[in-house]
Structures are given as structure tokens and as C-alpha cells.
C-alpha positions, 0 to 999 in steps of 0.5 A: 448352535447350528453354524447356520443358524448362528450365521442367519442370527448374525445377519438378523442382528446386523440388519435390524441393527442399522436402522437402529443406528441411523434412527439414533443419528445424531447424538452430538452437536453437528459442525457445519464449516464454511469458507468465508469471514464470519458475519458474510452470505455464507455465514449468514445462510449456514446459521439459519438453515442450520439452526432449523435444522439442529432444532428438528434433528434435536442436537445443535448444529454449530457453524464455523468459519475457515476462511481462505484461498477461496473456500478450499480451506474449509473444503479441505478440512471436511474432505478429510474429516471422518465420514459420520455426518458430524463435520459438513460444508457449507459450500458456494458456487466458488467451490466449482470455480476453485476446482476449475481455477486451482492447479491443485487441491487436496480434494476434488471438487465432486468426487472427494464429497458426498452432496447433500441438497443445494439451499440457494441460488442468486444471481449477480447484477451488471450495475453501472453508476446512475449518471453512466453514459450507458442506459442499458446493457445493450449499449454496454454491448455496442461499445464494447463491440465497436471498441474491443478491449476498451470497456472495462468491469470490475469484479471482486477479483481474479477468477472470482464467479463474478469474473468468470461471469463476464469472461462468459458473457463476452464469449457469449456477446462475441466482444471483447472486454477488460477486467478490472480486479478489486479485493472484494465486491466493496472495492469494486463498488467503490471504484464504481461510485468513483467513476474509475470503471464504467460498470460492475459485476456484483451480487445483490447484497453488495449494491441493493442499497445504492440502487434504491438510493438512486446512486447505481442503476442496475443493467441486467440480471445474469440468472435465466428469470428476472430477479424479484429484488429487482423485477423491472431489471431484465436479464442479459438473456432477455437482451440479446445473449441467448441462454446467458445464465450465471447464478452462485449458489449455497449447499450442504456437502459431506465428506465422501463416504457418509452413509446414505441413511445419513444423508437422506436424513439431513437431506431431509431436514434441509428441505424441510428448513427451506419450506418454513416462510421465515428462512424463505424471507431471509434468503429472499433478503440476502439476494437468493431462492430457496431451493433445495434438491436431490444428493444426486441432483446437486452433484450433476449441478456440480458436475456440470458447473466444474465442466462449464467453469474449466472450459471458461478459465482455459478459453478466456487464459485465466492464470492458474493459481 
């Protein structure tokens, strides 16, 4: 044969081949790690994106947890994993504050993955007990004005979002508070109801219930629009620190050098997954919205958050961990 000919048949081949393989993609169960205990927000989400997901690409999608150290285990493990699409990461707003906390990982927090869509956003809460001397957030932000340092908050814990949340919002306020750090949002709900800090950070999940039970009143909301649990709460914005925003999140994430056809596939489905009314519902239970976003949307928000939280973290001389 002609070596050019042979060259241009060679070329043909490749190149009707990959559709091919991208079209045959996946023909094997796909693993979705996550970072945190079983039965938790981010368990919970990467169980029902991924099960609408799996059912419409046709294979199962199969959600295992590693937790630990803040999530960068499992983060870990899928930046080292083969880049095939068959090992994803079900990644949280604490993956931007791990980048920002740790001295080092094994990753980077942007550059070792490939992003895929982003799934949820949902903010926090500034809660206080519901016999609390402070009725309003404003109130919380006079004392703490008047009295720098003496108005505590409790968090689940150091270098935890919800810390870096009000490290953000006493820069923001321009006062000084003090953090008090608890081993999980249960803890600092409890050292709530017990009178032991005056208020805390938390996300919805974790004190929705006393709320309605009449047991915590809920001050402000950190995202920029009020959130529909709780419409009749205003936002911190709204209440006198202009632009305050501070909102976790849920993602899907691939280990860098997945092909692109890949992850516009899943990219696909994921957007997919967040139309259908019922995963909407969930996510609206567990105190999110559904949004979905662009492979190139996601690592700009990501991007910008690393940046955010860094600047944060330096300011308010967090301990590196």
C-alpha cells in the first residue's frame, strides 16, 4: 500500500474510533468516593444524583466513603486514580477550605482534578437559643462592636466553613468576635441549647428541627438571597454587611486528565439528574438548591473560593494544620 495512503487509513481509523470508545463509555460500574461518615449530607447527595445518574448511563454508580482529615482523604485517593471516569469525587465546600487550611496535600485543590458540574449550594444559619437576649442579628453585631472579643459563636470546629464564616463576617462587620470550636455541628448545638455560647453557625440540617420546635431562633441567613426553609429569616446582607455571602456546596470532580468526552458525558447526566422534581425535593430537604454548572464554571468557582478562603485563613492567623 502507498505509505500515504496507509497514513490517511491509519488517521480514518483513529478518528472514527474515538467516537466510538466515548459512545461505548461506561461499561462498568462507576465509584463515586466521598469524604465524610456514611449516612451524612454528602453521602446522602452522592446516593441520589448518582443513582439517577447510573440508571441513565446504564451501569451502577456505587458511592463509598473515606472519610477523614476534612475530606482530603478521599480527595486524595481519586487524584491518584486512573484518569477513565470510573473513580469520581463527590467534593464539598470543605475541599476549597482543606486547600486553603493545610500546609500540604497530596493534591491541589484545582489543578490535580478535572471538575465536572457542581450539584448544590446551601447556606448556613446564625442561630441563637430562642430565650437569647439577642433578637436580631443586628443586636448580635452591636455588642459585639461595643464589646471586641467578648461575644462568642461556636462552630463545628477549627478551620471548619462555618468557622471561616464568621472570620469572614467579623472582617466584613469590621468587630471582633470569639470562636468557640466543637467536634461537629452536634456539639455546638448542644453547647447552644445549653446556654454555653450565646449563638452558632450551622447549616440547616443540623437545627431546622429545633427551629420549628420553637427551642432556637434563627438570626440571618449567610447566602446572598433568603433561603426558602426559612424565608421569613433575612440574610446578613440584607442586615447591614453588604455583599456577605458564604454558601457550601456539593460537586462532582474527576482526576485531572479525564477525557473531555467523558466529562461532558457525565456533565450531562448530572444536569440531567438535578431537573428531575424528586432529586430537586431532596436537595431542597437537606437544605440545598440544585444547581448544576459548566466543567469550566465549577473550576472558576473553585478557583475563587481557594483564593477567598487563603486570604481568610492568613488574616484571621488561623493555625495551619
Amino acid at each position: 500500500m502507498d505509505r500515504r495512503l496507509f497514513l490517511a487509513a491509519g488517521a480514518a481509523a483513529a478518528s472514527a474510533g474515538f467516537p466510538g470508545w466515548a459512545q461505548s463509555y461506561p461499561d462498568r460500574p462507576i465509584k463515586i468516593l466521598q469524604g465524610f461518615a456514611p449516612g451524612g449530607n454528602a453521602d446522602a447527595i452522592a446516593r441520589l444524583v448518582g443513582g439517577e445518574m447510573g440508571r441513565a448511563l446504564g451501569q451502577p454508580i456505587v458511592v463509598e466513603s473515606l472519610a477523614g482529615a476534612g475530606g482530603t482523604i478521599a480527595a486524595a485517593a481519586v487524584a491518584r486514580a486512573k484518569p477513565d471516569g470510573y473513580t469520581l469525587s463527590l467534593a464539598t465546600g470543605g475541599h476549597v477550605v482543606a486547600g486553603a487550611l493545610y500546609n500540604a496535600l497530596p493534591y491541589q485543590t484545582v489543578g490535580s482534578f478535572e471538575m465536572v458540574s457542581t450539584i448544590t449550594y446551601f447556606p448556613f444559619l446564625i442561630v441563637t437559643s430562642a430565650d437569647s437576649k439577642f433578637k436580631s442579628f443586628r443586636d448580635v453585631m452591636a455588642a459585639a462592636g461595643g464589646a471586641p472579643g467578648t461575644v462568642a459563636y461556636g462552630t463545628a470546629g477549627i478551620g471548619s466553613t462555618h468557622h471561616l464564616a464568621g472570620e469572614l463576617l467579623a472582617k466584613m462587620a469590621s468587630v471582633q468576635m470569639m470562636h468557640v470550636p466543637y467536634r461537629g455541628d452536634s456539639a455546638s448545638l448542644t453547647a447552644l441549647l445549653a446556654g454555653d455560647v450565646p449563638f452558632i453557625i450551622a447549616p440547616p440540617t443540623a437545627v431546622l428541627s429545633n427551629i420549628k420546635a420553637g427551642k432556637l431562633r434563627a438570626l440571618a441567613t449567610t447566602g446572598p438571597q433568603r433561603w426558602p426553609g426559612l424565608p421569613d429569616v433575612p440574610t446578613v446582607s440584607e442586615q447591614g454587611v453588604a455583599g456577605y455571602d458564604v454558601r457550601s456546596w456539593a460537586g462532582l470532580l474527576a482526576p485531572a486528565g479525564t477525557p473531555r468526552a467523558i466529562i461532558d458525558r457525565l456533565n450531562a447526566e448530572v444536569l440531567k439528574a438535578l431537573q428531575i422534581p424528586a432529586v430537586k425535593a431532596r436537595l431542597e430537604d437537606i437544605g440545598g438548591e440544585a444547581r448544576g454548572s459548566t466543567p469550566e464554571e465549577m473550576k472558576a468557582m473553585v478557583a475563587a473560593e481557594l483564593t477567598r478562603w487563603i486570604q481568610v485563613v492568613a488574616e484571621a492567623k488561623i493555625p495551619k494544620q
